[in-house]
C-alpha positions as CSV (number, residue, x, y, z in Angstrom):
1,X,-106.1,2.6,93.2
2,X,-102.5,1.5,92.2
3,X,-100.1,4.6,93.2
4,X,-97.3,5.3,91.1
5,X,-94.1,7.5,91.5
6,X,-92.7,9.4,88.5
7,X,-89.1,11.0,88.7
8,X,-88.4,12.5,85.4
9,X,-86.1,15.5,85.3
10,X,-88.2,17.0,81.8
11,X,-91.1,18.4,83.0
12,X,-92.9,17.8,79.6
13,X,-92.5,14.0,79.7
14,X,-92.8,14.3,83.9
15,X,-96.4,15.9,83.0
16,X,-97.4,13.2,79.3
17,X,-96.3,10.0,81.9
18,X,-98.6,11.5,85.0
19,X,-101.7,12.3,82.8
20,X,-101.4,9.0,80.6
21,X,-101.6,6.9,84.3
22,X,-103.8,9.1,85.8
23,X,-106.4,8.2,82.7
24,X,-105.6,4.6,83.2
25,X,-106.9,5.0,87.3
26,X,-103.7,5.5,88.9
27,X,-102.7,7.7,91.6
28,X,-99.9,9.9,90.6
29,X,-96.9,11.3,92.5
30,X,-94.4,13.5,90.7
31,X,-90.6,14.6,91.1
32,X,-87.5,16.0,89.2
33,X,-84.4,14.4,90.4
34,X,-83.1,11.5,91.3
35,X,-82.5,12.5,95.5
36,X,-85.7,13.7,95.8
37,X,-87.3,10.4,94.2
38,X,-85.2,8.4,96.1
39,X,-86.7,10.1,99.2
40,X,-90.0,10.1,98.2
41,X,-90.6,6.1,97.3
42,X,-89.3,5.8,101.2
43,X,-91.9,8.0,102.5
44,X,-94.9,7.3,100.0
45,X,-94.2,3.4,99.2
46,X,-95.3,3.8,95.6
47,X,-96.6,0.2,94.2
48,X,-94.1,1.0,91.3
49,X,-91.7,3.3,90.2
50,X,-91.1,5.2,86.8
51,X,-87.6,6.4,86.7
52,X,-85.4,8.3,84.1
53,X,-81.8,7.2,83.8
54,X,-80.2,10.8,83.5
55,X,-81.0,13.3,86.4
56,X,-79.7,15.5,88.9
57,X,-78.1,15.0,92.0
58,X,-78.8,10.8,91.5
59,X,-79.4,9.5,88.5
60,X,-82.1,6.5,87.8
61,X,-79.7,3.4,88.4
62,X,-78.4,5.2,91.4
63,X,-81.9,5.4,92.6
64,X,-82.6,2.0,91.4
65,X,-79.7,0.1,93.5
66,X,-80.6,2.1,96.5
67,X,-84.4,0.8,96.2
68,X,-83.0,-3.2,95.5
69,X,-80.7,-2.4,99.0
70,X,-83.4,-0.9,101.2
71,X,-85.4,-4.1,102.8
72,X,-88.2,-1.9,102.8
73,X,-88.9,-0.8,99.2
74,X,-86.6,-3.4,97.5
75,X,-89.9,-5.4,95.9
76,X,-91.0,-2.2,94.5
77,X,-91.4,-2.6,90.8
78,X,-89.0,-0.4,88.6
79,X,-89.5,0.6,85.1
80,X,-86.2,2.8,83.9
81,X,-87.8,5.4,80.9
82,X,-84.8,6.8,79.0
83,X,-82.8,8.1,76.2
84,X,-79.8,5.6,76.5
85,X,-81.3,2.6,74.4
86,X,-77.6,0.7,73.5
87,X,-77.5,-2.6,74.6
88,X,-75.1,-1.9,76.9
89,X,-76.8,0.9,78.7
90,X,-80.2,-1.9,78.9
91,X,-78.2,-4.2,80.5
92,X,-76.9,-2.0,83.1
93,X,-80.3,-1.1,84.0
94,X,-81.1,-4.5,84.6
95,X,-77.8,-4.9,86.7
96,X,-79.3,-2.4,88.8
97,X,-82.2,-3.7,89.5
98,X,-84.4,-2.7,87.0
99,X,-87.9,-4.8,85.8
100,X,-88.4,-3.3,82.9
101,X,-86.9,-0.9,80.5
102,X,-88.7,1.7,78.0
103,X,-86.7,3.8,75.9
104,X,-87.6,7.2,74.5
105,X,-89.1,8.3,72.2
106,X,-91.9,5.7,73.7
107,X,-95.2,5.2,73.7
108,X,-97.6,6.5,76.0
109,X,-99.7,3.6,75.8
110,X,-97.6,1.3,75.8
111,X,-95.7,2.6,78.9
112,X,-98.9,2.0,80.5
113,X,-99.4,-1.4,79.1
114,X,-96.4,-1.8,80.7
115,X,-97.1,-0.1,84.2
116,X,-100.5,-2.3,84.4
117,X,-98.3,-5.4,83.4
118,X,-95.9,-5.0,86.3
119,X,-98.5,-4.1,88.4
120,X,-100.4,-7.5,88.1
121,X,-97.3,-9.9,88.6
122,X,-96.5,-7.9,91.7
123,X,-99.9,-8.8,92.9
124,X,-99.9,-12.2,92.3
């Protein structure tokens, strides 16, 4: 079972992403900020990462360029979920690392689509 990390400051989209991937057979880990997720993917090793952009303490990209720096989780796939959807703001994410990027308002499904997606090329 494919485990997943989820650091998402809103505890209402936190607790829509974590039931939406449990459903789809995913193990779930949760947190709220961005130095607490960055701690947790170093101790739990998720096979992918769901991060918002705007948190406390670090924000998503922070946590992002610290994954792509640390040898051990850099191949960890990242998907950045956020409000910031100008071009400008994608591109960054990307800069930092990022594989994919979802803005909000999103889909639940298709977030998933998504999560199974970068799941199987990380396998192959």
């Amino acid at each position: 079972m494919p485990s997943i990390l989820i650091v998402e400051d809103d505890p209402d989209i936190n607790e829509l992403v974590s039931l939406r991937l449990q459903m789809n057979g995913h193990e779930v880990h949760a947190e709220f900020d961005g130095e607490a997720g960055l701690a947790a993917v170093k101790e739990l090793k998720p096979d992918l990462v769901v991060l918002d952009w705007m948190m406390p303490r670090l924000t998503g990209v922070e946590v992002c360029r610290a994954l792509r720096e640390d040898p051990d989780v850099s191949a960890t796939p990242v998907i950045l979920l956020t409000a910031k959807a100008q071009e400008a703001d994608v591109q960054r994410g990307f800069a930092a690392g990022a594989d994919d990027y979802v803005a909000k308002p999103f889909s639940p499904p298709e977030l998933a689509s998504r999560v199974d997606a970068l799941l199987a090329r990380a396998k192959a």
